[in-house]
C-alpha positions in Angstrom: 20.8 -2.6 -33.9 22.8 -1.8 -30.3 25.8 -3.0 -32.3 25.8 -0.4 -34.7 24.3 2.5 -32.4 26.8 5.3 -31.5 26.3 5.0 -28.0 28.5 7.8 -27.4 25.7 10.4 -29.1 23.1 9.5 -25.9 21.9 11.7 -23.2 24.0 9.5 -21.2 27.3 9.0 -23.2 29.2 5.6 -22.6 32.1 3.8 -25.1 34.0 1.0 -24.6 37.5 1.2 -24.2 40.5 -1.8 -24.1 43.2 0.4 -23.7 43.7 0.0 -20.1 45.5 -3.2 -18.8 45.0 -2.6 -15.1 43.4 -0.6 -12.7 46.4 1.9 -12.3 46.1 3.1 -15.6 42.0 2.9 -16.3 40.3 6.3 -16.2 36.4 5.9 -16.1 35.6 9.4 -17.9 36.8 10.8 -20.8 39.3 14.2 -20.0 37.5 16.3 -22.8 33.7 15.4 -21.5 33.2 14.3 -17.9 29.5 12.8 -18.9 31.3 10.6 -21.2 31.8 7.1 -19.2 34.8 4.5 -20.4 33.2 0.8 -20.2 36.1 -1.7 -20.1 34.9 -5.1 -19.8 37.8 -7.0 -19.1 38.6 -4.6 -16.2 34.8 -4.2 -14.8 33.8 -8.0 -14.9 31.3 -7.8 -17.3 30.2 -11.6 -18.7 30.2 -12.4 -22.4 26.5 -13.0 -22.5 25.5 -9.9 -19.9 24.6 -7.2 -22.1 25.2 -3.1 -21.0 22.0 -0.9 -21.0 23.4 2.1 -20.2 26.2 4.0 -18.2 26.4 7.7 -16.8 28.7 9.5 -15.1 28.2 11.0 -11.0 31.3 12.8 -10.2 31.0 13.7 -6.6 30.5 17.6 -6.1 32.9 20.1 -4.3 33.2 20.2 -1.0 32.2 23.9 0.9 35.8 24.3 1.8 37.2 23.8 -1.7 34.2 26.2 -3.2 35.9 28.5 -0.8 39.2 28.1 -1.5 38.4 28.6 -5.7 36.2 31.7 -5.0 38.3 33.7 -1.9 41.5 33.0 -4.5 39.7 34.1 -7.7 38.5 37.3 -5.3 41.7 38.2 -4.2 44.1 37.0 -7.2 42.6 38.3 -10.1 39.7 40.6 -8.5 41.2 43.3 -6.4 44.3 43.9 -8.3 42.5 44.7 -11.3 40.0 47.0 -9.5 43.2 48.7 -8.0 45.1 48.6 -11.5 42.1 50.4 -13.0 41.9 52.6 -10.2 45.2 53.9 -10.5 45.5 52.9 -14.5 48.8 50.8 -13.4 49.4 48.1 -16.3 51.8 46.7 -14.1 49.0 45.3 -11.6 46.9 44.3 -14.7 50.1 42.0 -15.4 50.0 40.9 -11.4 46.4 40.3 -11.7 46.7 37.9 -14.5 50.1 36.3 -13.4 48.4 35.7 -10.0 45.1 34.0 -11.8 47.2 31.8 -13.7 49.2 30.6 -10.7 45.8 30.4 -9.0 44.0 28.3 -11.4 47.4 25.9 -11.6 47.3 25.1 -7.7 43.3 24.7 -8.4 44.2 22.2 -10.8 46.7 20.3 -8.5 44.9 20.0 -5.4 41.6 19.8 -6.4 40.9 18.5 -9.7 43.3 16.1 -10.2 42.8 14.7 -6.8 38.9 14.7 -7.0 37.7 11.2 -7.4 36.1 9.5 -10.6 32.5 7.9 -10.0 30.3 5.9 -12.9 27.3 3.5 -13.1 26.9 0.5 -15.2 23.7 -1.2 -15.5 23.5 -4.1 -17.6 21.0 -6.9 -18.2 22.2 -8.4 -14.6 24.0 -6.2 -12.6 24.1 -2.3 -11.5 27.8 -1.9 -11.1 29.1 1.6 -8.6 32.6 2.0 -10.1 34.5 5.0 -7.6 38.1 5.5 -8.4 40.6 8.2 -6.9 42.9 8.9 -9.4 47.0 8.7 -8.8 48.5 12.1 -7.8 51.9 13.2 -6.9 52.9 15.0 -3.6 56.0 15.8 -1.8 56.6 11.5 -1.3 56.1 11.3 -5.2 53.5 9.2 -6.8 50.6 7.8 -5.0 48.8 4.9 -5.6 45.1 4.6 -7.2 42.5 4.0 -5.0 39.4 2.1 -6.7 36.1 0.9 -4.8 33.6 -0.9 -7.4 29.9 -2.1 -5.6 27.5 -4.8 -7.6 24.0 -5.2 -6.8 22.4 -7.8 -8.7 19.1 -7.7 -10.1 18.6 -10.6 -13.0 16.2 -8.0 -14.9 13.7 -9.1 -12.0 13.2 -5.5 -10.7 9.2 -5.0 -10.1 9.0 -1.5 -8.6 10.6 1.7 -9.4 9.6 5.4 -8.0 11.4 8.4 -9.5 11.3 12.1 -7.9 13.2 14.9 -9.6 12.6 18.6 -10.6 9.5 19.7 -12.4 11.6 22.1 -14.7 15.4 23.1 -15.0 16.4 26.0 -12.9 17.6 29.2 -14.6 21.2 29.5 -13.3 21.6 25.6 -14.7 20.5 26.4 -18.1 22.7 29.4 -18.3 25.6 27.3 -17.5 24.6 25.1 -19.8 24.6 27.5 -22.8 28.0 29.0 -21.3 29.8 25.4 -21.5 27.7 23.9 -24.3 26.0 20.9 -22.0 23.0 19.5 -21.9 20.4 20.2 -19.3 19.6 17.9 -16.6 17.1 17.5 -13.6 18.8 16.4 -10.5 16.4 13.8 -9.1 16.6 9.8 -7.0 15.4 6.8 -8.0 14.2 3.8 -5.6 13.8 0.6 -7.0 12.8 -2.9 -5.8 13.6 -6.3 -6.9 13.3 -10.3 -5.9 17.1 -9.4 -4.4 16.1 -6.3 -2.3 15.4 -2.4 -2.7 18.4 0.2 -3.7 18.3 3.7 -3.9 20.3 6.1 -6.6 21.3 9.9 -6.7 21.3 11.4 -9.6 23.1 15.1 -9.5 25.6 15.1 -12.6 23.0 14.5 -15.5 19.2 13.6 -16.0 17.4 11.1 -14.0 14.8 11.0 -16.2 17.0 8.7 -18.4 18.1 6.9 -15.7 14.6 5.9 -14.9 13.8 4.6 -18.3 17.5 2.9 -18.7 15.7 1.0 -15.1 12.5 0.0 -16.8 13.7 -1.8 -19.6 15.1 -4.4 -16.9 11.8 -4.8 -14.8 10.1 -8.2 -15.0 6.5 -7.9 -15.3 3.1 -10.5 -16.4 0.4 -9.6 -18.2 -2.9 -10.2 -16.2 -5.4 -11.9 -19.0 -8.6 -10.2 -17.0 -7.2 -6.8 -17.9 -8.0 -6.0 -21.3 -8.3 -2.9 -23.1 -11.9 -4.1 -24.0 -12.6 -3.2 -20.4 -10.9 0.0 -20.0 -12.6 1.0 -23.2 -16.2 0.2 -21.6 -15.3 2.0 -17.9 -14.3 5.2 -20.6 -17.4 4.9 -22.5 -20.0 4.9 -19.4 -17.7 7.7 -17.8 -17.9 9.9 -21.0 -21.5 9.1 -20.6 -21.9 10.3 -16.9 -19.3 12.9 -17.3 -17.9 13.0 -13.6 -15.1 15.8 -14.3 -12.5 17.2 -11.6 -13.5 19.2 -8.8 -14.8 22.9 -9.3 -12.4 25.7 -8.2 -13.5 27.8 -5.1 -15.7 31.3 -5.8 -14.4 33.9 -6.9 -11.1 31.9 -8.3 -11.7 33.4 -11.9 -9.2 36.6 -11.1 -6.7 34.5 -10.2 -6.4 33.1 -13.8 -6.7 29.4 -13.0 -4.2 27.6 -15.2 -2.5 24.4 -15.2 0.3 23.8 -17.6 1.9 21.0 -18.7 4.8 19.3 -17.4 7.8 20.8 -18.7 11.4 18.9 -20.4 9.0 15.8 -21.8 6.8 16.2 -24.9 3.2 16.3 -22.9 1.7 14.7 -27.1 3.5 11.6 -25.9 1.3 8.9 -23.7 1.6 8.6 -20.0 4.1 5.7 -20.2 5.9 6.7 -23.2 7.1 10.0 -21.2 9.4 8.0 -18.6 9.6 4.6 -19.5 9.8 1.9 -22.1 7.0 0.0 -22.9 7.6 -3.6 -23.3 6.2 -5.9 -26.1 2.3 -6.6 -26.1 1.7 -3.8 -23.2 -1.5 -2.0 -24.0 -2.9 0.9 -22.1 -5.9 -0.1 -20.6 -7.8 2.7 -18.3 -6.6 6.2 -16.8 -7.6 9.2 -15.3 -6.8 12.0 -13.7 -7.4 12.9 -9.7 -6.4 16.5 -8.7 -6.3 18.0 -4.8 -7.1 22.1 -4.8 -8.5 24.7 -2.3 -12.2 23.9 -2.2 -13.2 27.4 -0.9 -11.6 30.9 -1.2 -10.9 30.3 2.7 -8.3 27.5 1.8 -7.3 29.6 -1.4 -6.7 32.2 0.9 -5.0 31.1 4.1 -4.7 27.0 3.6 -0.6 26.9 3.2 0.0 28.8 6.7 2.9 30.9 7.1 5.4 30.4 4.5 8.5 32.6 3.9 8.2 33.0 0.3 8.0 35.6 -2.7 3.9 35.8 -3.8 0.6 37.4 -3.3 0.5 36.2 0.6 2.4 34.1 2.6 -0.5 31.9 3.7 -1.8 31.5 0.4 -2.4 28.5 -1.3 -2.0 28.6 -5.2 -1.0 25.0 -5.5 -2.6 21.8 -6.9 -1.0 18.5 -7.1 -2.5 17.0 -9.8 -2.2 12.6 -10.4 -2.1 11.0 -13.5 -2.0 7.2 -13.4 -2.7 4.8 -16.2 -3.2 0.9 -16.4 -1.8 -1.1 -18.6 -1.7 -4.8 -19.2 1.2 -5.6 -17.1 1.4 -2.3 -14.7 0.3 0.6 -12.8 2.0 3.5 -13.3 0.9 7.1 -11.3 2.8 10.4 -12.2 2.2 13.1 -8.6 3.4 16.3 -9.6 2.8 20.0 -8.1 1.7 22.7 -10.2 1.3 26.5 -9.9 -1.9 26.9 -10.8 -3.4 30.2 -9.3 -1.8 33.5 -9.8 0.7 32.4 -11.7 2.8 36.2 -11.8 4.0 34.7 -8.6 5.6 31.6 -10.1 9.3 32.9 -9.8 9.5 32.9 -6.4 8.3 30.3 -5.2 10.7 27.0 -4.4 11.2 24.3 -6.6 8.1 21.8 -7.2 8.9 18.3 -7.9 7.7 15.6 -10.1 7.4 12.0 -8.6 6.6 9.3 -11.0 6.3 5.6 -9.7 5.3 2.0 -11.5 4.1 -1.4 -9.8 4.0 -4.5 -11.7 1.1 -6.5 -11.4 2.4 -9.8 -10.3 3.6 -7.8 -7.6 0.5 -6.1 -6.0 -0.4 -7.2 -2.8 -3.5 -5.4 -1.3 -4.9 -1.8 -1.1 -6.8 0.5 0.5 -10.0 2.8 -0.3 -10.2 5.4 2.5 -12.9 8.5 2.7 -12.1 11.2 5.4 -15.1 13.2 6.2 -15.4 16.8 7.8 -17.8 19.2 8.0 -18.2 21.8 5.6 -19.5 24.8 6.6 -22.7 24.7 8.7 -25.1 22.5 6.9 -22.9 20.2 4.6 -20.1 17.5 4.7 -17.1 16.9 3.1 -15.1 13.7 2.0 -11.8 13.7 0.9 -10.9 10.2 -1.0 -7.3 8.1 -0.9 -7.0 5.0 -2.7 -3.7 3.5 -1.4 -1.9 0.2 -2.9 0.8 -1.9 -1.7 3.7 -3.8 -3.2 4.7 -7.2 -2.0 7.4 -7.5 0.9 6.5 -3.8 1.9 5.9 -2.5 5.0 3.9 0.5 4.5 1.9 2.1 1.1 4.2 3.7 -1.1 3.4 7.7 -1.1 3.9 7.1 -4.9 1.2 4.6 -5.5 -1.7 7.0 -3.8 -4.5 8.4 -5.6 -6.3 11.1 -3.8 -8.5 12.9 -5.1 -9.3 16.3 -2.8 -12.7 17.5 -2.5 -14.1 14.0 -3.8 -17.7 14.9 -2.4 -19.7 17.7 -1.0 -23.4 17.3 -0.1 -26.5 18.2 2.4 -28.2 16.1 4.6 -31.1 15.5 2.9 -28.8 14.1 -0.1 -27.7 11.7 1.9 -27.0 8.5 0.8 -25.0 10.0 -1.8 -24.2 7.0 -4.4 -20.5 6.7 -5.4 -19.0 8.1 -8.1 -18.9 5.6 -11.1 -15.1 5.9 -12.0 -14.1 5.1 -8.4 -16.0 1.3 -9.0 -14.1 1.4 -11.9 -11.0 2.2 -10.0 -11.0 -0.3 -7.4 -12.5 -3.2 -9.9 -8.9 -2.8 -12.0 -7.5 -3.1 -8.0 -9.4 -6.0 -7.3 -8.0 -7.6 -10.4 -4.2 -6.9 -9.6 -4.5 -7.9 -6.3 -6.5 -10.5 -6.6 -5.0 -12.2 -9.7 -4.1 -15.7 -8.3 -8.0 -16.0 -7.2 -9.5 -15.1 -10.3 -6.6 -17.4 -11.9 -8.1 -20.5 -9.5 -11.7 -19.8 -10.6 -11.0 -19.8 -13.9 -9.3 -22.9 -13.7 -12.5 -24.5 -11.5 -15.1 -22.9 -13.6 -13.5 -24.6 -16.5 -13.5 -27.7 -15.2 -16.8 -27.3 -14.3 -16.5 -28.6 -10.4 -19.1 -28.0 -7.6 -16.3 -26.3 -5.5 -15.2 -24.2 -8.2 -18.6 -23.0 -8.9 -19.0 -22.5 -5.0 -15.8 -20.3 -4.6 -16.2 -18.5 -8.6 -18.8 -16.0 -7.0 -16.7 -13.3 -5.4 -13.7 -13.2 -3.6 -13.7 -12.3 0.2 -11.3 -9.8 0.0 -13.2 -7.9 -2.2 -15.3 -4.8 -0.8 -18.5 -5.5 -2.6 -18.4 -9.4 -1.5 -20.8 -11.2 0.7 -20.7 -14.1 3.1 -23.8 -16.5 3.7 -24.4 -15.8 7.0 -27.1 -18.8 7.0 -24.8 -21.5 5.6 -21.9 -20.5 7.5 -23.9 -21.2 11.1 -25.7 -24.6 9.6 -22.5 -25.9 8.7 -20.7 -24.5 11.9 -23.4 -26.4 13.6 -22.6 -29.7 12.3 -19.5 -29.6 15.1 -19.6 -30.1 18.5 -17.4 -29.6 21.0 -16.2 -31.1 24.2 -16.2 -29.4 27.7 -12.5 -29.8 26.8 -12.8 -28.2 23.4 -12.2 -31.4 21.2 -15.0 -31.2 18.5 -16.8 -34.2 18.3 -19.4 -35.8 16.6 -23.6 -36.2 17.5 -24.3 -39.1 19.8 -20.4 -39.6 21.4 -20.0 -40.3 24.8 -18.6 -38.2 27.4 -18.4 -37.7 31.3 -18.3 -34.0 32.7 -18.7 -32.9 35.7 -18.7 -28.3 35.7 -20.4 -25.9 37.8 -20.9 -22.5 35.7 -23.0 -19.3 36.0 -25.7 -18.6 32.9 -25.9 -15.8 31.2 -28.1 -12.4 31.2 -28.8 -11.9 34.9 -32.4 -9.9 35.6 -33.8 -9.6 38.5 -37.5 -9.7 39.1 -40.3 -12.3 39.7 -42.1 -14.4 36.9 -44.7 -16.6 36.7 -45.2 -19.3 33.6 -48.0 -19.4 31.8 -47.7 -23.1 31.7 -46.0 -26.1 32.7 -45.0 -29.6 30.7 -44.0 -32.4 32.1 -42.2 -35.0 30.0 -40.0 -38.1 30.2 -39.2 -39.2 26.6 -38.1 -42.7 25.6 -36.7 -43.5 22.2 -39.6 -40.3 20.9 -39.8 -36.5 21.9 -43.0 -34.8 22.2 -43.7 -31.2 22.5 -42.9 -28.2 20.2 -42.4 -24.3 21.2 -43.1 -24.7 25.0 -46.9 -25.2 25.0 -49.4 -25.7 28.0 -49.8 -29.4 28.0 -48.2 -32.4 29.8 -46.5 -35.4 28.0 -45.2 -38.5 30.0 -42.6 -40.5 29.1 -39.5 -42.7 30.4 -36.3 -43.6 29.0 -33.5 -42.0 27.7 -32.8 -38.9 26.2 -30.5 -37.9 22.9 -30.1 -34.4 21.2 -32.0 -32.2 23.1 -32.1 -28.4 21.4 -33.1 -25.5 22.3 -34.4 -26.9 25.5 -33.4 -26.7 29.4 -30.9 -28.6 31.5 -31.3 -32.4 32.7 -32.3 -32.8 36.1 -35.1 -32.3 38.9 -35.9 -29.2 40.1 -39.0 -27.1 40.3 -38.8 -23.3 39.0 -41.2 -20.8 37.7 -41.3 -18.7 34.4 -41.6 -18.8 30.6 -40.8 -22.1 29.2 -40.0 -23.6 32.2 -40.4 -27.7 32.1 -40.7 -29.7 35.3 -39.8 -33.7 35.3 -36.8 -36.3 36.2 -34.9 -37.6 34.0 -32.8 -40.3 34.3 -29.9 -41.5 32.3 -26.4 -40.0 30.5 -27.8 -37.3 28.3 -25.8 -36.8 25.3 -25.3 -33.2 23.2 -27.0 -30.8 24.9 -27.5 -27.7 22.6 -28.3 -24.7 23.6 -29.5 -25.4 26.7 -29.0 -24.7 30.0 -25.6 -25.3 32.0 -24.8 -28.2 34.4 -24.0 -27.4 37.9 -25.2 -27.2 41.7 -26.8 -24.1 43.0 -29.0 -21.8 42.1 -28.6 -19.0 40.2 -30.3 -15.6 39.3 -31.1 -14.1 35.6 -32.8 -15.1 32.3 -31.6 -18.6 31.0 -29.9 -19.6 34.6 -29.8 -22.9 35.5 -28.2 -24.9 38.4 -27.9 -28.8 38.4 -25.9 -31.2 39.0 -24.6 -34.2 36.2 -22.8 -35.7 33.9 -23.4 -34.6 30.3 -21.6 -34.1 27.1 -21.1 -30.7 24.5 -22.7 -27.4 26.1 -22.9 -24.9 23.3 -24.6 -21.7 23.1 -25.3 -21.1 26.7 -23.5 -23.3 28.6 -19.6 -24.1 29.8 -18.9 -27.8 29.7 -15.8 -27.0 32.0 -15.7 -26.6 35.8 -17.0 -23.6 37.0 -17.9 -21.7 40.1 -21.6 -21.9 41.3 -23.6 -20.0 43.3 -26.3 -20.8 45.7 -29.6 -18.2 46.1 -33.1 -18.0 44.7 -34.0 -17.3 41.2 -36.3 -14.2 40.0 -36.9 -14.0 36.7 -38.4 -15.1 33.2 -37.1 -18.9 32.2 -35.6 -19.9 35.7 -35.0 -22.6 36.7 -33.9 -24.6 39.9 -33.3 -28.3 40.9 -30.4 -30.8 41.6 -30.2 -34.1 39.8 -27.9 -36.8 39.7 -27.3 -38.9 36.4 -26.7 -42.5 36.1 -25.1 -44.3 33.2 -27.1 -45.1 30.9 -27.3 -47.0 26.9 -27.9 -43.5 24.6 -32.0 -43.8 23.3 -32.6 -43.0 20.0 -35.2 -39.8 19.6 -35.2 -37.0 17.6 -34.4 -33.6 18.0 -36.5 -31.9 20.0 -37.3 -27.8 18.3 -38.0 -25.2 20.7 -38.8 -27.4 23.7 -37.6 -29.6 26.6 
């Protein structure tokens, strides 16, 4: 079909040409129509299997000084003498006037024309290729040589990202021209794009950028995500449709400014939301949309919320604007259209400056996170506000793209006494289509597990941690973090291992004041472990000790308070768990102890490293005071003693 298209009947006119033989003689526009680009492949490098999408012209534009040389020249070769011939009816300065044109327009034509350089872009199924050539002129040393300067950015149709802004509509001066020289109108605009090979930036000011932009996304490189289906988007439409959550209100009073919002002008607004600036690619279905708007929220704002701006309309300060964002979803991409409309008083719409249009597309295999983010103010005297920004972010980026925003301006207004305001419904349904872009290789894992039906699969197929709504098991994260030890040193090790440590620390939640116990237990365990929660009794025992939780420090000491234990212990005591620390002094607070030892882990409480002790009286609930010496000792075998020494 490209064979037998007459590519020369486009937007964007381009041929192919074999008539040059070298670069002297190669001209890369056509003399009759400047839009028309000459494609030479022998010349431009093109490969035999590299195929040409399209081409367009971007000659550079005058310079201020040679505007002012064609205008002052025109003023004072053709302009005055005819005033002054028809002044003083003298044909004779009519014939000056003219003579004086035409020798104007020839030196025009010699210094500035033919001199101003040749510019074109190629993009093919590889490459974008920057052709600039100067053409040959003659001067007072004769004939001088071409000068060419060609630039190749390679892309391998692997191009992910692309964000277009140009005008919202074609100005009035360029669409008399137009009629006047029998061209086609164009919106002057930029396009940045990203690709596996970096991130370039074009101009567009000689022709539409619109086409440009959909000549780019024919060579982006996108995946379909199998979790996005159109059966979802058609459910999130159905339950909206259902709730009927519609765009903000406009402020009091707004009716007599005629609130209108048009459609976007230069594209057929019957066309869908991706057919208006790209090309859709095989098998891509649209899967959910909608439409997020910011606007004055009260006649204050509609008023006086631009500020002081030198313009032509009802007040300087007013603010008649709405930028209204369109974004839809389809199977392999995100693609949000920003663009600013007049929407209040629209008498005013001539004089104000030129809105633009920015349009902007994310593959999904190249999402990388985003961001939900809910600004709150207050809102007159009794309410609150909360303006809502859902920003995502592209792979290999260093900030969120302004194009890939959706804010939606006033999102909620409410009272105290309606808080907690739930969310809205299409907002979960927004940042669940998120969650599946950005979390595709996740989803893609648990599939994988759940289909092979392992227990670690299953574990992990819940919900992601990165999602918002996710939740952690607080209780099975501290049981299996508990399972670890570790050393005085830091070196995790396991229940039962031997160690020697020697550390003097200080405890933890210092209080001052007196305390007496309610009771006392004594206890020397061998090989058993009696007691439970710190209860008025006494237990004897001797041997030696293993896994003592929850309880206090080894040693001999006397002390007074709440489960406070009283005994001597001798032997190597092995992992001590949130007990007390070892040391030498005495200390002064809540769960302070002073001792001196060899031991193994100190969690919890405790240091297992050297510290610095302190020497004093202690005052205070669960104190506890003594100095010890351990021997080596063969580890016992007891169980774990629960709330108790």
């Amino acid at each position: 079909l490209r064979s037998h298209q007459d590519t020369s009947k486009l937007a964007d006119p381009y041929s192919f040409s074999t008539d040059a033989r070298s670069w002297n003689n190669y001209t890369l526009t056509s003399p009759t129509n400047a839009r028309e680009v000459f494609i030479n492949k022998g010349l431009v490098g093109i490969l035999h299997d590299e195929e040409v999408i399209s081409a367009w012209s971007e000659a550079p534009r005058l310079t201020r000084d040679q505007w002012l040389a064609i205008l002052c020249g025109f003023f004072f070769c053709f302009v005055m003498p005819v005033c002054f011939a028809c002044k003083h009816k003298s044909p004779v300065c009519a014939i000056e006037a003219i003579i004086a044109e035409l020798l104007h327009y020839a030196l025009v034509d010699f210094f500035i024309l033919r001199r101003r350089p040749q510019a074109a872009f190629i993009l093919t199924s590889r490459r974008i290729l920057q052709i600039s050539r100067q053409p040959a002129y003659r001067d007072m040393f004769g004939m001088t040589e071409p000068m060419v300067k060609l630039d190749v950015l390679m892309h391998n149709s692997g191009l992910s990202y692309a964000s277009m802004t140009m005008e919202a509509f074609v100005p009035w001066h360029r669409r008399l021209s137009a009629m006047i020289f029998r061209v086609p109108v164009f919106r002057r605009g930029q396009i940045t794009t990203q690709g596996v090979h970096g991130v370039f930036k074009l101009w567009r000011t000689f022709g539409d950028v619109r086409a440009c932009f959909h000549a780019i996304s024919k060579i982006t490189c996108m995946t379909r995500i199998p979790s996005i289906e159109p059966g979802l988007g058609e459910s999130f439409m159905r339950t909206e449709q259902t709730v009927r959550q519609d765009k903000p209100p406009d402020p009091l009073c707004a009716c007599i400014c005629c609130p209108y919002t048009p459609p976007p002008a230069g594209v057929d607004f019957k066309l869908r939301l991706l057919e208006r600036y790209c090309m859709r690619h095989r098998a891509e279905a649209d899967v959910y949309g909608r439409q997020l708007v910011i606007r004055p929220a009260t006649c204050f704002e509609l008023c006086c919320g631009k500020g002081c701006v030198c313009e032509l309309s009802c007040c300087c300060c007013c603010q008649l604007d709405e930028v209204l964002t369109d974004f839809i979803v389809t199977s392999h991409r995100i693609l949000v259209e920003q663009r600013s409309v007049h929407r209040y008083c629209r008498v005013f719409f001539c004089g104000k400056k030129m809105p633009n249009i920015r349009v902007t597309y994310l593959a999904h295999n190249r999402a990388a996170a985003y961001l939900c983010q809910k600004d709150a103010a207050a809102f007159g005297f009794s309410k609150l506000r909360q303006d809502l920004k859902v920003k995502l972010l592209q792979q290999d980026a260093r900030e969120y793209s302004a194009g890939l925003m959706l804010i939606q301006r006033p999102y909620q207004i409410y009272t105290q006494k309606e808080m907690p305001v739930p969310e809205k419904v299409w907002l979960g349904h927004v940042t669940q289509m998120l969650d599946l872009m950005t979390q595709r290789q996740e989803f893609a894992e648990e599939e994988e597990q759940g289909e092979e039906g392992g227990a670690r699969g299953r574990g992990r197929g819940d919900e992601s941690p990165r999602s918002s709504n996710s939740s952690v098991d607080l209780e099975a994260f501290f049981q299996q973090s508990g399972e670890r030890r570790e050393t005085s040193k830091g070196m995790a090790v396991r229940k039962g291992d031997k160690g020697k440590t020697k550390g003097k620390s200080k405890g933890y939640d210092s209080h001052k004041g007196k305390g007496k116990g309610e009771g006392k237990s004594k206890g020397e365990g061998k090989g058993e472990g009696k007691g439970e929660g710190e209860t008025k009794g006494e237990v004897k025992g001797k041997g030696k000790g293993k896994d003592i939780g929850e309880g206090d420090d080894e040693g001999k000491g006397i002390g007074k308070g709440t489960r406070h234990t009283k005994g001597k212990d001798k032997g190597k005591g092995k992992d001590v768990e949130e007990g007390g620390d070892e040391g030498k002094g005495d200390g002064k607070g809540t769960g302070h102890t002073k001792g001196k030892g060899k031991g193994e882990t100190i969690e919890d409480i405790g240091d297992g490293g050297k510290g610095d002790g302190g020497k004093g009286d202690g005052k205070g609930p669960v104190h506890s005071k003594g100095k010890g010496k351990g021997t080596k000792g063969e580890p016992g075998d007891v169980e774990e003693i629960e709330a108790g020494g």
